[in-house]
Structure formats: C-alpha cells, structure tokens
FILOTOR-756495 format. One line per field, with one value per residue: residue in three letters; x, z, y of N, C-alpha, C in turn; residue number from 1. Coordinates in pm, whole numbers, plus 32768, in hexadecimal, padded with zeros to 4 digits. Layout:
# residues N
rest <- c(ala ...)
n.u <- c(X ...)
n.w <- c(Z ...)
n.v <- c(Y ...)
ca.u <- c(X ...)
ca.w <- c(Z ...)
ca.v <- c(Y ...)
c.u <- c(X ...)
c.w <- c(Z ...)
c.v <- c(Y ...)
nr <- c(NUM ...)
This chain:
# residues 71
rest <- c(unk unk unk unk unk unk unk unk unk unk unk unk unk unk unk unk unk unk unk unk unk unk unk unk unk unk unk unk unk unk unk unk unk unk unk unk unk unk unk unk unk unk unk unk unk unk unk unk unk unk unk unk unk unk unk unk unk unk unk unk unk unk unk unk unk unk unk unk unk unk unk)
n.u <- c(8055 8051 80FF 800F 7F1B 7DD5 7D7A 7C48 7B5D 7A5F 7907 77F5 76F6 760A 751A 74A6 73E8 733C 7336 7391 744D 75C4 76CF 7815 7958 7AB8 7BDA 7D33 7E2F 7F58 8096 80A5 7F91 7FB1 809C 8034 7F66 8009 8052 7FA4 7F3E 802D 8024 7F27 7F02 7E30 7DBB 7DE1 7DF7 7D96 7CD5 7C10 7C7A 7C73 7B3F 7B00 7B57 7A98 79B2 79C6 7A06 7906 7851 78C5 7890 7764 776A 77D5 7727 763C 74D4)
n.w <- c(8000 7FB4 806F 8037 8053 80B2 80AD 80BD 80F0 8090 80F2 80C0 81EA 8264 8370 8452 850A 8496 8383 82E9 8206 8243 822A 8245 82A0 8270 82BC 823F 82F6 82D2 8247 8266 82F1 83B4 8456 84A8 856C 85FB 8697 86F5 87B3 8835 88AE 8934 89C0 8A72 89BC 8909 8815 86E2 867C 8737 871D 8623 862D 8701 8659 856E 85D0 8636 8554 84D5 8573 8578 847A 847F 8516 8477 838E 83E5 83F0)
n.v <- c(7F8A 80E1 81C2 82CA 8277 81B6 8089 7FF1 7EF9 7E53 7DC6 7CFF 7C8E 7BDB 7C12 7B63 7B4B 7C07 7BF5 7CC4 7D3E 7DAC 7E7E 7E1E 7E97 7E7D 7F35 7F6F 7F77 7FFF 80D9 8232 8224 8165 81ED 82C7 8287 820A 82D5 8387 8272 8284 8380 83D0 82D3 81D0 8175 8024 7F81 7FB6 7FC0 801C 8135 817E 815A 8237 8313 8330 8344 844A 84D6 84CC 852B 861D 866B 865F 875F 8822 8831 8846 88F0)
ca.u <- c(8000 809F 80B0 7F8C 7E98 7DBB 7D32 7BDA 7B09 7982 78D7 7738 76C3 755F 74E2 7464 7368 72AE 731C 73BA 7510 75E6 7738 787C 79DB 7B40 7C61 7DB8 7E7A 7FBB 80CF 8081 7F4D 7FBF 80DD 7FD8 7EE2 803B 8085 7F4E 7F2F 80A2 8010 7EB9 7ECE 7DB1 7D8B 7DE8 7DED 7D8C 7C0D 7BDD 7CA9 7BE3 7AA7 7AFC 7B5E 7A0D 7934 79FF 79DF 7873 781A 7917 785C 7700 7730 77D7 769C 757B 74B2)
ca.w <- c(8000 7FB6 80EE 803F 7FFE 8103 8098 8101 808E 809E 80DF 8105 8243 8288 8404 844B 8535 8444 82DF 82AB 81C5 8275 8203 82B8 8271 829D 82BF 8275 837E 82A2 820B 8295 8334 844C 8480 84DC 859D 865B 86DE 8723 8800 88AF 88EB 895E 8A26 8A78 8927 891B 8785 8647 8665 878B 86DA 857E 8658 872C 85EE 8516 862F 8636 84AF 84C4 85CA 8526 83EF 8472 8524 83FD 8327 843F 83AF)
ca.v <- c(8000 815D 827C 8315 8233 817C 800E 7FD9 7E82 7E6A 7D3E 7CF9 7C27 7BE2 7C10 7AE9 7B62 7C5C 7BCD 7D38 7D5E 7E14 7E81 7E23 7EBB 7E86 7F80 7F5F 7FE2 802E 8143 82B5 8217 8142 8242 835B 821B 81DA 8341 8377 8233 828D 83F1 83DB 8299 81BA 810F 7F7B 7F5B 8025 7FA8 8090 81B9 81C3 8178 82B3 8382 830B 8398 84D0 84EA 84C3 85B1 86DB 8673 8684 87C0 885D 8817 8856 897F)
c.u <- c(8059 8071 8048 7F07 7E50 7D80 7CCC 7B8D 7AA1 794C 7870 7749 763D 7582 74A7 740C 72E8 72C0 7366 7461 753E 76B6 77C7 7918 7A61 7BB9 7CCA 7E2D 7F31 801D 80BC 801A 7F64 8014 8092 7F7D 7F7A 806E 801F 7F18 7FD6 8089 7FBE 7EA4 7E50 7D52 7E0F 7E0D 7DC4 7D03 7BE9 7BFB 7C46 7B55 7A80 7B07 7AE2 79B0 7933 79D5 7967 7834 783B 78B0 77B8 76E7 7758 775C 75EA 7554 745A)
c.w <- c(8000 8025 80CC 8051 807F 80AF 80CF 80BE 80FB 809E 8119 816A 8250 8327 8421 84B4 84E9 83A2 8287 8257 8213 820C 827B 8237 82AA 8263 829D 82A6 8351 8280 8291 8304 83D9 846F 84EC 8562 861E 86B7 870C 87BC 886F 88EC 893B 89D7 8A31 8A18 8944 8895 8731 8677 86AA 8761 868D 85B9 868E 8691 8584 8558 862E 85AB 8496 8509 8586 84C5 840B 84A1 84CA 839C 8372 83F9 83FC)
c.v <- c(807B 8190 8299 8309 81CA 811F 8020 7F7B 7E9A 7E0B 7D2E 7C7D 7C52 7BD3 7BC7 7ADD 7BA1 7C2E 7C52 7D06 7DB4 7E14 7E94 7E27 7E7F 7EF0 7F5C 7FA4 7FC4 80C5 81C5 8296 81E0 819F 8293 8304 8228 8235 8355 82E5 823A 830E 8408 8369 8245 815D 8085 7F7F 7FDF 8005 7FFB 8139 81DC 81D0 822C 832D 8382 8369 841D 84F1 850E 8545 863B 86CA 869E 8710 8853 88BD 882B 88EA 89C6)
nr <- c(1 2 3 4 5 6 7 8 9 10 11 12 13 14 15 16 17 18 19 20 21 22 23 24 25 26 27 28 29 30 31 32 33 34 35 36 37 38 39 40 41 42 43 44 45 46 47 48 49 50 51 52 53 54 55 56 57 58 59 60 61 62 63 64 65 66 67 68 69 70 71)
C-alpha cells in the first residue's frame, strides 16, 4: 500500500435476526496510516489496538460533520 492511499474492502452480511444486509468493512492499517494510528495511540493513551482508535476517530468525523451541516 503506498503512504497515501488507505485500503478499505466491503463485504455484505445478512443479520440473521431481521433478514437485513448490512455492510461490513475492513481497514488496512498500513504506510502513513498506522504511523499517524501509532502516535496517536503513544500520545493519547488508553487505546489497546487500532479498532478502538478509528472507532474513536469515526465518531469524531461524524459529529464535526453533522454539526458542520446542521442548518
């Protein structure tokens, strides 16, 4: 994977309580990316793995983004 470029694969699962598709991803936690994932987890503390990082930074993403866009 180049520094710039993040991998990400896409893959349908059904919920096998409601019958729904849902879509489940994977990351790859390479190049520039884990770099930034691993300063971040020697700076901040508190994080175990990458799964808890991107989770924390997704949420963050989302929120900036919705209150961006609130009208």
């Amino acid at each position: 994977m180049s520094d710039n470029k993040v991998s990400i694969l896409s893959e349908k699962f059904e919920n096998e309580k409601t019958g729904e598709q849902v879509e489940g991803i994977t990351i790859m936690i390479d190049g520039k990316l884990k770099n930034m994932l691993d300063i971040i987890i020697e700076k901040e503390g508190g994080y175990n793995n990458y799964t808890e990082v991107i989770k924390d930074i997704v949420f963050a993403g989302i929120n900036q983004f919705v209150e961006k866009h609130k009208r």
